[in-house]
C-alpha positions in Angstrom: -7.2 -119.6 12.0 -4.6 -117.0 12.8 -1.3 -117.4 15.0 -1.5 -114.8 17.5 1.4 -113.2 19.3 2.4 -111.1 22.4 0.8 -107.8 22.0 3.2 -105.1 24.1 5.8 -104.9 21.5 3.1 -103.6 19.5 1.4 -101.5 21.7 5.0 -100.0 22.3 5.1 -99.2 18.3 1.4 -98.0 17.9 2.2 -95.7 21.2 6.0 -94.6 19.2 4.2 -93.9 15.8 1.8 -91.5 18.4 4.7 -89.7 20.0 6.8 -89.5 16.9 3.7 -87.7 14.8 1.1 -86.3 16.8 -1.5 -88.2 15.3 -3.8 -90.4 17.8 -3.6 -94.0 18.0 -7.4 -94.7 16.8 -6.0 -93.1 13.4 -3.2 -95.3 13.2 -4.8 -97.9 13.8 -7.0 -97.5 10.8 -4.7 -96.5 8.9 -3.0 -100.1 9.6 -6.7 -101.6 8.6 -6.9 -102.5 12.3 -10.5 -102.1 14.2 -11.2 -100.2 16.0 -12.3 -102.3 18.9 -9.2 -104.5 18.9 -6.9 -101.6 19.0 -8.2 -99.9 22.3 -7.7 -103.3 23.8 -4.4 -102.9 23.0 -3.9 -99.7 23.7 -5.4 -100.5 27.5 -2.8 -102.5 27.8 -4.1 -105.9 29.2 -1.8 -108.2 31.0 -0.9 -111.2 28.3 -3.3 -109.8 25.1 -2.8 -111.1 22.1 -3.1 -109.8 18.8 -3.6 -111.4 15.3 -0.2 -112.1 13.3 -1.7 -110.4 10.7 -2.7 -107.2 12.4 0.6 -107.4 14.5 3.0 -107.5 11.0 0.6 -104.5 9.7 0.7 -102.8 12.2 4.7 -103.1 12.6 5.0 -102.2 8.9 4.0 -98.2 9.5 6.8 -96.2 10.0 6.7 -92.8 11.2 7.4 -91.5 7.5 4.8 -93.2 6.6 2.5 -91.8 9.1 3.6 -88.7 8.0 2.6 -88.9 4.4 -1.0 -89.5 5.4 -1.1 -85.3 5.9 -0.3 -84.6 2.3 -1.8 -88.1 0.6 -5.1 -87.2 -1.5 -7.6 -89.1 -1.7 -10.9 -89.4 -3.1 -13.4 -87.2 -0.7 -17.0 -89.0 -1.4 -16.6 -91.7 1.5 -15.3 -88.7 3.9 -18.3 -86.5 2.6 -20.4 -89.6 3.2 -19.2 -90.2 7.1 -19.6 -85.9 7.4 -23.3 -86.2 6.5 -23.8 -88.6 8.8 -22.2 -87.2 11.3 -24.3 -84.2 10.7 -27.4 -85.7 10.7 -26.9 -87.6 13.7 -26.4 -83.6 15.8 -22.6 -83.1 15.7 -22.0 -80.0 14.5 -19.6 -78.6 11.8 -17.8 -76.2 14.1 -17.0 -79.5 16.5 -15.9 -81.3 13.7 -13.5 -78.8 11.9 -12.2 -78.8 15.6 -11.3 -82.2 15.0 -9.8 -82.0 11.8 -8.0 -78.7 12.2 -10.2 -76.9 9.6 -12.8 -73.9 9.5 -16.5 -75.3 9.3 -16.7 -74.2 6.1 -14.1 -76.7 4.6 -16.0 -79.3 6.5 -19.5 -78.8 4.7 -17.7 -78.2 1.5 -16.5 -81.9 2.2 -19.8 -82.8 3.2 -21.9 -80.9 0.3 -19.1 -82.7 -2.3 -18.0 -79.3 -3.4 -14.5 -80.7 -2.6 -13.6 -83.9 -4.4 -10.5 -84.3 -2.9 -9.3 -84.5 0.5 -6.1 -85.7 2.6 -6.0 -89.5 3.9 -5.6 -88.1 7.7 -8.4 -86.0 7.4 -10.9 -89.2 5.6 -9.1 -91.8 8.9 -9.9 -88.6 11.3 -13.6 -88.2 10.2 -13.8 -92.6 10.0 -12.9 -92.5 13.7 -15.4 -89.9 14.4 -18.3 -91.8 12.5 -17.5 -94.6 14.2 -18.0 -93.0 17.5 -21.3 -92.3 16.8 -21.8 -95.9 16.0 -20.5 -97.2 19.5 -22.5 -94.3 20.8 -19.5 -93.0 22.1 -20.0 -89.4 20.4 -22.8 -87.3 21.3 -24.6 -84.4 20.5 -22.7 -81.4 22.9 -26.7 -81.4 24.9 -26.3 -85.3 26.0 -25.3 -85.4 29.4 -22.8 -88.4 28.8 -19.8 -87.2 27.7 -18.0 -88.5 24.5 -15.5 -91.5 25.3 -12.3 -91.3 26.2 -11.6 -92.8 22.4 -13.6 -90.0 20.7 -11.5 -87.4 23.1 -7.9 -88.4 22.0 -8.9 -88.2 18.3 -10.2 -84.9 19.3 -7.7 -83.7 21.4 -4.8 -84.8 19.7 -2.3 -82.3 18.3 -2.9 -80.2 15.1 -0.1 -77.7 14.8 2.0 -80.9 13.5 -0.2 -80.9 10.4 0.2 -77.3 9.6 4.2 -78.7 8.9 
């Protein structure tokens, strides 16, 4: 059983990391091996939410540097070529995701065809997000009435001319 503890503080440092590096809080929140689920909760800022000591002290332990280094951290590029074929299949197009991920749609089915073996750890939490979008139904194909939720949006709207620093 976990001890759980006031959640603003944190939501305060999720919502700093966000404003100190451009990056949107679903990403951080991976990054901090936080779901998904739990950290839009905490991000809609609930009267009296409480969050998992464990989430809470990983989630503290990110500093902005650290946030930082996930634009220039390699990592393999099979899992993020997985999540692009996916997201492919499932109708989201390669010109909607390099808008995403700041890239020409070329780069993205290179990714996705594993002609690149390599990619940065933003761009595999970016593309985790996305897939997971399609999962909650959140993301859908540009014909779909519905538009994508307010989650999917931020990843996609978020800042890219940080990244390019």
């Amino acid at each position: 059983m976990h001890d759980w503890v006031d959640a603003a503080p944190f939501r305060a440092h999720l919502s700093h990391l966000c404003a100190a590096t451009g990056l949107p809080w679903q990403v951080l929140a991976l990054h901090a091996d936080m779901p998904l689920r739990m950290a839009e909760t905490l991000m809609a800022g609930r009267p009296g939410y409480r969050l998992p000591r464990p989430q809470a002290i990983r989630l503290l332990s990110l500093t902005a540097e650290d946030v930082r280094r996930l634009r220039s951290a390699s990592v393999p590029a099979a899992p993020t070529a997985s999540r692009l074929r996916l997201l492919l299949g499932h109708g989201v197009g390669p010109t909607r995701i390099a808008g995403v991920l700041g890239c020409a749609s070329e780069h993205v089915l290179a990714l996705a065809d594993g002609v690149l073996t390599r990619t940065t750890k933003e761009t595999a939490l970016r593309v985790q997000v996305l897939e997971e979008g399609v999962w909650r139904g959140r993301l859908r194909r540009p014909s779909q009435a519905r538009a994508p939720h307010a989650a999917v949006r931020a990843v996609a709207d978020a800042p890219r001319a940080a990244s390019a620093a």
